[in-house]
C-alpha positions in Angstrom: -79.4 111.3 11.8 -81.6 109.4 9.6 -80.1 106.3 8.1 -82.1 104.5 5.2 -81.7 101.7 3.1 -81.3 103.8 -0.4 -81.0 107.7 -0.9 -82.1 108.7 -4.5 -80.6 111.7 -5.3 -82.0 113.0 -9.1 -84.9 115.1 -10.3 -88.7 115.1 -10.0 -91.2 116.2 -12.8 -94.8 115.8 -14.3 -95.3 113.8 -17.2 -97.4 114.6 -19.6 -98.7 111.9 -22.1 -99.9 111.7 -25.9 -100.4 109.0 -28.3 -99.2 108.9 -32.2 -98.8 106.8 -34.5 -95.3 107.7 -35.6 -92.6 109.4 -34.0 -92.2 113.1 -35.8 -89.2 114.2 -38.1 -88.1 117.6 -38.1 -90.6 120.6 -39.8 -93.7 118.1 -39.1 -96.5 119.3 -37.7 -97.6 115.6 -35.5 -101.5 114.9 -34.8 -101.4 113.0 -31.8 -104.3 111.9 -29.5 -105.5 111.4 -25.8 -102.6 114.0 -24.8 -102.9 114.5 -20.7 -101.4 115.2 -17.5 -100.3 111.8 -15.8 -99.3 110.1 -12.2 -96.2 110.1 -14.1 -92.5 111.3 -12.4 -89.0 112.8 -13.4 -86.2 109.7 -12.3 -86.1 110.8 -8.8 -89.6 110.4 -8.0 -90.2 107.4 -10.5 -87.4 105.5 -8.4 -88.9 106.5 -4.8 -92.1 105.6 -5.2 -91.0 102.0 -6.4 -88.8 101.7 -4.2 -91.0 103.3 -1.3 -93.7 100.9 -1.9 -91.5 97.8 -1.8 -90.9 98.3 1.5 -87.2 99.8 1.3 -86.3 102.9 3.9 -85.9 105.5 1.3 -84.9 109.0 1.1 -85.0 111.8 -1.5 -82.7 114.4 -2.5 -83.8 117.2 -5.1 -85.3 120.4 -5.6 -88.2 121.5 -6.9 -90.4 124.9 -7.2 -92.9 126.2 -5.0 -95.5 125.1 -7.4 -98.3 122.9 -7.4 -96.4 120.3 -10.0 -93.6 120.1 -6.4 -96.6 119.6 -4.3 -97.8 116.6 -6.2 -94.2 114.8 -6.2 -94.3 115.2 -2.3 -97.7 114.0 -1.9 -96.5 110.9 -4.4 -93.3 110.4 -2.3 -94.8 110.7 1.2 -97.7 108.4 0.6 -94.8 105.6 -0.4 -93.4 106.2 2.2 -90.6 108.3 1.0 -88.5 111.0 3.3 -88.9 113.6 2.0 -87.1 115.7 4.1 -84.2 117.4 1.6 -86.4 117.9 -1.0 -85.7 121.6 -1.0 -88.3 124.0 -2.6 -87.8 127.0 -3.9 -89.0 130.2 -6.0 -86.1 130.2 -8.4 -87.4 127.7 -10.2 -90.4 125.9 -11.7 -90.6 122.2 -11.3 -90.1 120.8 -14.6 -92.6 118.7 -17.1 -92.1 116.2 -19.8 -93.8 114.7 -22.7 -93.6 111.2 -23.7 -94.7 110.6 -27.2 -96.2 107.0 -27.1 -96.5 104.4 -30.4 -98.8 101.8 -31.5 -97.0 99.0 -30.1 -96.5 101.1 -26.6 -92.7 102.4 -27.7 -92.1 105.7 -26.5 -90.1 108.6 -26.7 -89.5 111.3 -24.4 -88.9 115.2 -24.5 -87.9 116.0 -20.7 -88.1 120.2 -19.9 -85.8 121.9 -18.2 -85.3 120.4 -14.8 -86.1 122.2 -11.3 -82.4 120.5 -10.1 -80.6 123.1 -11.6 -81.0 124.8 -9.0 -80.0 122.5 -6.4 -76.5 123.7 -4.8 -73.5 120.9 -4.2 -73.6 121.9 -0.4 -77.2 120.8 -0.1 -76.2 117.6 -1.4 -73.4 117.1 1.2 -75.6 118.7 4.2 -78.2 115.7 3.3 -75.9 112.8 2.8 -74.1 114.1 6.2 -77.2 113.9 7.9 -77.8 110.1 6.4 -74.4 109.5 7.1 -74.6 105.2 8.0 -77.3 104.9 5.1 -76.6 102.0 2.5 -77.2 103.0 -1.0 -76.8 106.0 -3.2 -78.2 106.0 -6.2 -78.5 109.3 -9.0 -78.7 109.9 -12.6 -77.9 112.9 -15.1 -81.5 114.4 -14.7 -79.6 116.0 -12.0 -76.6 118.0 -13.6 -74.3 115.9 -14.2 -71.1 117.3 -12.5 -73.3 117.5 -9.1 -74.9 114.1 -9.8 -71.2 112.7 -9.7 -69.8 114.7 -6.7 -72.9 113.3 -4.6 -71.8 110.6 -5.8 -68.3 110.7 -5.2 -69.0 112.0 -1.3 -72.1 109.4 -0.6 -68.8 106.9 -1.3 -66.5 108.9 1.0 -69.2 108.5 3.6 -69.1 104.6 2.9 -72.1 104.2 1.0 -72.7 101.9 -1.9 -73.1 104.1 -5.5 -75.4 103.7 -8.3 -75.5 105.4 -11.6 -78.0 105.9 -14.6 -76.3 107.7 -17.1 -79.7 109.2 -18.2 -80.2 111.1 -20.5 -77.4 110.9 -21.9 -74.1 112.6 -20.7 -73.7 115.4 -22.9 -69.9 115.5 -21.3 -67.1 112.7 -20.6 -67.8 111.0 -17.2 -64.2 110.4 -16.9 -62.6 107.8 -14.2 -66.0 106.2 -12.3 -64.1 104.1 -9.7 -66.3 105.7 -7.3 -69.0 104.2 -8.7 -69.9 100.3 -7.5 -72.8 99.8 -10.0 -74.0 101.3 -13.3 -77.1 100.9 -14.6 -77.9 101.4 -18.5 -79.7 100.3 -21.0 -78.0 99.2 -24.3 -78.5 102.3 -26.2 -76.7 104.3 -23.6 -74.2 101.9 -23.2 -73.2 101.9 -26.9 -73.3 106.0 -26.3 -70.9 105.9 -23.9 -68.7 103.6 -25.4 -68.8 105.4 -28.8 -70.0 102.8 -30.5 -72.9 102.9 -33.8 -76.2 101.8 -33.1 -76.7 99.6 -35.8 -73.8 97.9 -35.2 -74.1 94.2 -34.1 -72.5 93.8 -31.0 -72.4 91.5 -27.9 -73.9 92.8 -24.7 -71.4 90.7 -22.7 -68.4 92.6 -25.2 -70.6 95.7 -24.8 -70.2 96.0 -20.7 -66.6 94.9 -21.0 -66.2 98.4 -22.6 -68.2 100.3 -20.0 -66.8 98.6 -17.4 -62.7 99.1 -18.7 -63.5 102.3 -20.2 -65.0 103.7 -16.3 -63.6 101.5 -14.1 -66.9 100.4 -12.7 -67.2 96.5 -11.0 -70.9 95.9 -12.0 -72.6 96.5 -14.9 -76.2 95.9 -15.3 -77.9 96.6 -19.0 -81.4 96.0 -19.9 -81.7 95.3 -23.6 -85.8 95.9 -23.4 -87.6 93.0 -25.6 -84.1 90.8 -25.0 -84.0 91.0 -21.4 -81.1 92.6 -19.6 -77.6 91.5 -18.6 -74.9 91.7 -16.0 -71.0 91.8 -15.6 -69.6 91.9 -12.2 -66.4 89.8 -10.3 -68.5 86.8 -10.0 -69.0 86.4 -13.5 -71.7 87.5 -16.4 -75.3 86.7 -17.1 -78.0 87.2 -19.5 -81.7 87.0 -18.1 -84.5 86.5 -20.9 -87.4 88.7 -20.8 -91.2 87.3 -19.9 -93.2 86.9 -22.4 -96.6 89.0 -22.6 -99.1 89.1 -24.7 -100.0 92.9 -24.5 -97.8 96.0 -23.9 -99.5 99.0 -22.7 -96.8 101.3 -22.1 -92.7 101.5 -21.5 -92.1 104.4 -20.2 -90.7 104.3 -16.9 -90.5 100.7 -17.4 -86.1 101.2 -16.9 -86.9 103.0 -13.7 -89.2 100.5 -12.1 -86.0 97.5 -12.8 -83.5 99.4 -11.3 -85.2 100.1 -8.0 -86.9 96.9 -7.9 -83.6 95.6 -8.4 -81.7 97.8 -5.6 -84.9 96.5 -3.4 -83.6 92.7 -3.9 -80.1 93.8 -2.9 -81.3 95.7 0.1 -83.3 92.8 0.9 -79.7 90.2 0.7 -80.4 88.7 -2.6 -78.0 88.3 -5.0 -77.6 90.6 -8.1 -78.6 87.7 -10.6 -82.0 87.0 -8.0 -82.4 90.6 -7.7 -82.3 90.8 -11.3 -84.6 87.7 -11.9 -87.3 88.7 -9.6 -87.2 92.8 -11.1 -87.2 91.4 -14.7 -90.9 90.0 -13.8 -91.8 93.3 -11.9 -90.7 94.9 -14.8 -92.9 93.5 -17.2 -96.1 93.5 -14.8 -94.9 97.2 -15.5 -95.5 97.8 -18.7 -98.7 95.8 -18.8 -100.5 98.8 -16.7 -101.4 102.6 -17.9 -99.3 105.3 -16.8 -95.7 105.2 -14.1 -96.4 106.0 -10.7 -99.4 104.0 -11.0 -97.7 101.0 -12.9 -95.4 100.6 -9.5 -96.7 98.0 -7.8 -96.3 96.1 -4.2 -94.2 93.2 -3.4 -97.6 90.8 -2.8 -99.1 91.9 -6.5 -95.5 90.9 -8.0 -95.2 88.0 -6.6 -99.1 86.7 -8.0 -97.5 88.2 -11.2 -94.6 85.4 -11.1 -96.9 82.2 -10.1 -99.2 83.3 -13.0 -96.0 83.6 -15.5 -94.6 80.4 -14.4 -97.1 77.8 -14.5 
């Protein structure tokens, strides 16, 4: 048995990168520039890196192809730290690629491809988590299919682990009852996605997890709300933190990632969610101040000079 702090169950990729000046509408034929192959993750990997390098016991659970784009996510995991030990490989499938389309003022959009997971069978995922059985966390997302995402989710809690959720990308079905779930992470465009409500509609982010969390039945909501900061709703009451101010952003992607483990790595540590959130907020920005995702990950030592610069 292997226990760990966090178990990330939820898909690896490559990311590949290119820079436009607009995003494209439909029948355009887009110029873009500097397009290449980066150190760059699906949400599985993204999330076990960071968390792998701040110093959390961390596990993986996915499945990619026999292909050198599986080789790199191992090699990316294991020199975190990262067990690696159920992530299954296979012939079936490819491991999948994506492209993120980044903006002038570092906004970005991505195009994930199909993902290797889809191949990854329910009774792997319990044969893993049985063999963690004791661990603390669980944490997945919908880059996995969704309807195994949940019942990993649904038997990590059976086991007596603590659940996480991104809904991302976005559930293309109803998530139904989530009382399984202890937190969810989202950002406010998927939370207004899964509420039904319009995007240009003004709307309180405190109002705005109310809904999540009576619509799901979930007890903690975190949202980030990018250049706004992020909020929380849980029992003890809600919270807003403000963003920190920079003076240059480089890039975004991954940037949602990187606050939810570093997050999850304050909890596993025994600080509060509001500290947890408070310190990630800061690794979050020295984030998106670096090129590229794996690489933007950074230690606990290089956050923390991060925080005494941003505070004086």
């Amino acid at each position: 048995m292997a226990i760990k702090d966090v178990i990330v169950l939820n898909s690896h990729g490559v990311g590949q990168y290119a820079y436009c000046d607009h995003m494209p509408v439909w029948g355009e034929t887009l110029c873009v520039k500097n397009w290449y192959v980066a150190e760059d993750g699906g949400k599985g990997s993204n999330v076990s890196v960071a968390l792998g390098r701040l110093g959390v016991k961390t596990a993986y659970i996915g499945k990619v192809g026999n292909d050198p784009w599986g080789d790199v996510g191992e090699k990316w995991m294991n020199d975190a730290g990262v067990d690696t030990k159920y992530m299954y490989r296979t012939d079936e499938v490819s491991t999948g690629t994506g492209l993120i389309l980044i903006g002038p003022d570092g906004q970005n959009t991505v195009i994930d491809g199909d993902s290797s997971a889809v191949a990854l069978k329910e009774e792997e995922i319990f044969a893993a988590l049985d063999d963690m059985k004791g661990s603390t966390y669980f944490v997945t997302g919908f880059e996995v299919p969704q309807a195994k995402a949940l019942a990993g989710a649904r038997y990590a809690k059976k086991l007596g682990m603590i659940t996480m959720l991104n809904p991302s990308p976005l559930p293309e079905e109803e998530m139904g009852e989530l009382g399984y779930i202890d937190y969810i992470f989202i950002n406010e465009v998927e939370g207004r996605y899964i509420c039904g409500e319009a995007q240009d509609k003004e709307i309180d982010p405190i109002a705005l997890m109310e809904e999540v969390r009576e619509k799901y039945g979930i007890r903690n909501v975190v949202m980030t709300m990018g250049g706004d900061g992020s909020a929380a709703l849980t029992d003890e009451g809600s919270w807003i933190i403000p963003p920190v101010k920079l003076e240059k952003v480089v890039n975004t992607a991954g940037a949602g990632d990187g606050f939810m483990a570093s997050t999850i790595s304050g909890l596993v540590k025994g600080k509060s969610l509001k500290e947890a959130m408070e310190w990630a907020t800061y690794y979050a920005a020295l984030s998106v101040t670096i090129e590229g995702t794996i690489p933007a990950y950074r230690y606990p030592e290089e956050v923390e000079a991060f925080i005494k610069e941003h505070q004086k």
